[in-house]
C-alpha positions as CSV (number, residue, x, y, z in Angstrom):
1,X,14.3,20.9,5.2
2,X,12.9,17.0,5.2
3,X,11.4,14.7,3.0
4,X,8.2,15.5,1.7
5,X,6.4,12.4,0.3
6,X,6.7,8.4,2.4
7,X,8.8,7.4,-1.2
8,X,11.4,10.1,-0.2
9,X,11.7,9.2,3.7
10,X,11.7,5.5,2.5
11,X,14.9,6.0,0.3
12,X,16.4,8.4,2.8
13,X,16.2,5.2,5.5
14,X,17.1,3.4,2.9
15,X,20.6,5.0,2.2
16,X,21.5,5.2,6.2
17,X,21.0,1.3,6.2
18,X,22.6,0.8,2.9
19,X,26.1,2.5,4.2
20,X,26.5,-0.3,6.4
21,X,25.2,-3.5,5.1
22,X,26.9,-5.0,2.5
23,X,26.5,-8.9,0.7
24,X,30.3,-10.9,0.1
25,X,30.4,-14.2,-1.0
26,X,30.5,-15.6,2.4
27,X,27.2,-13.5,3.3
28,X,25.3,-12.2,1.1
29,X,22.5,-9.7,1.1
30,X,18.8,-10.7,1.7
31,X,16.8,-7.4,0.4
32,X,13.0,-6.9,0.3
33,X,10.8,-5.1,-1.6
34,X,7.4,-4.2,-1.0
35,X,4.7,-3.0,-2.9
36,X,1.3,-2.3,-2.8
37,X,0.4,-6.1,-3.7
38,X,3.0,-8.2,-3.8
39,X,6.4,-8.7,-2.1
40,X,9.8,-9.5,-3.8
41,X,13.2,-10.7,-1.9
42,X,16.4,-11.3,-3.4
43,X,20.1,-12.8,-2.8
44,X,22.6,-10.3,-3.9
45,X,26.1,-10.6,-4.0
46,X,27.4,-6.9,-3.9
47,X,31.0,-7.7,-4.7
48,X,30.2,-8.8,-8.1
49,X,27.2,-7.1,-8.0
50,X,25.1,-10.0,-9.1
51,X,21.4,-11.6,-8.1
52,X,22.0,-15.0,-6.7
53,X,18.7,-16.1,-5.9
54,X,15.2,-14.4,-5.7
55,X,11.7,-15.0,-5.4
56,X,8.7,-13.5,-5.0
57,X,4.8,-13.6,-4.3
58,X,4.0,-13.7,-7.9
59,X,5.6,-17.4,-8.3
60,X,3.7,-19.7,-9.6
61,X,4.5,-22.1,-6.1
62,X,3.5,-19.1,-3.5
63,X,0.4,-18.6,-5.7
64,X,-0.9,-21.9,-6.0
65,X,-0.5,-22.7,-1.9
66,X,-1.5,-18.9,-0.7
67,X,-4.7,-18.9,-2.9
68,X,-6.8,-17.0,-0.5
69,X,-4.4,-16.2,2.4
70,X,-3.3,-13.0,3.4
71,X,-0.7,-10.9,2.5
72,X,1.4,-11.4,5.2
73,X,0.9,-15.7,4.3
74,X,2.0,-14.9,1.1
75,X,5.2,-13.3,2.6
76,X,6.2,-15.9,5.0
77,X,6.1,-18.2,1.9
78,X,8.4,-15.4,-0.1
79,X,11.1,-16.1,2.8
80,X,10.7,-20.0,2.6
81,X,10.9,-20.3,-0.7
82,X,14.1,-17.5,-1.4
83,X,15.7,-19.9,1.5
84,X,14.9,-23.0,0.1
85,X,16.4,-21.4,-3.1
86,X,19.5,-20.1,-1.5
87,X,19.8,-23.7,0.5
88,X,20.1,-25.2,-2.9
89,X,23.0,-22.6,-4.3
90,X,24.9,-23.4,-0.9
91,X,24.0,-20.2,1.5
92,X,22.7,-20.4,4.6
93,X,24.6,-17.3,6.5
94,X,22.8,-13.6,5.0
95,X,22.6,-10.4,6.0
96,X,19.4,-9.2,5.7
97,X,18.8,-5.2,4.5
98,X,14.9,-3.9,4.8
99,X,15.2,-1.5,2.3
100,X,14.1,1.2,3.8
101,X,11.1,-0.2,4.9
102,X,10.1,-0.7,9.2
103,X,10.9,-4.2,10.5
104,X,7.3,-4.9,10.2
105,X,3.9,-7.0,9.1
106,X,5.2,-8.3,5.4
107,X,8.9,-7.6,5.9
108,X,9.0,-9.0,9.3
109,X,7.2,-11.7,7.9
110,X,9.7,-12.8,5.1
111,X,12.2,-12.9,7.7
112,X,10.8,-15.1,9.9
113,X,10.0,-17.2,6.8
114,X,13.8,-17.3,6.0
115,X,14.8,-18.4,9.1
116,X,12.2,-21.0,9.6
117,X,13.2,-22.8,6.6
118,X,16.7,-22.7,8.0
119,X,18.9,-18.9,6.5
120,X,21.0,-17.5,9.6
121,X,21.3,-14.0,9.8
């Protein structure tokens, strides 16, 4: 017996990946979140269990320079600006966990912006 609905796959893929990534201090976890309209990513430190940086397409700097772009635009500015973030706080090595979600369009896409603007993972 499978999953039945996309939410339930999702979270099944989701548990597989989570059983081997972890964040530590010395690398923490990059984890993205996507929704219908917007994209969130986060810094998490899963030792202490605590947020370290995050950012998302709902900040007031990714919505005033991705007025009319695109969705994926608007996630390549997500990953700058969580790496900027996390550049700031002293991390530049991360391990990045999709969530559940395929390495693809908006999640590929914050990736690439995190390693543009200089996180290693």
């Amino acid at each position: 017996m499978g999953a039945k609905t996309k939410f339930d796959q999702r979270v099944r893929r989701k548990s597989r990946i989570r059983k081997r990534v972890t964040g530590t201090q010395q690398r923490p976890r990059l984890t993205v979140f996507r929704s219908a309209r917007h994209i969130y990513a986060q810094i998490i430190d899963d030792t202490q269990g605590h947020t370290l940086v995050s950012a998302c397409s709902l900040d007031k700097t990714v919505t005033a320079a991705a007025d009319d772009h695109k969705k994926v635009d608007r996630a390549t500015l997500v990953g700058k600006l969580v790496a900027e973030r996390a550049k700031a706080k002293g991390i530049d090595k991360v391990v990045f966990d999709r969530n559940g979600f395929l390495y693809h369009g908006r999640v590929k896409a914050v990736s690439e912006g995190a390693r543009e603007a200089g996180l290693q993972f």
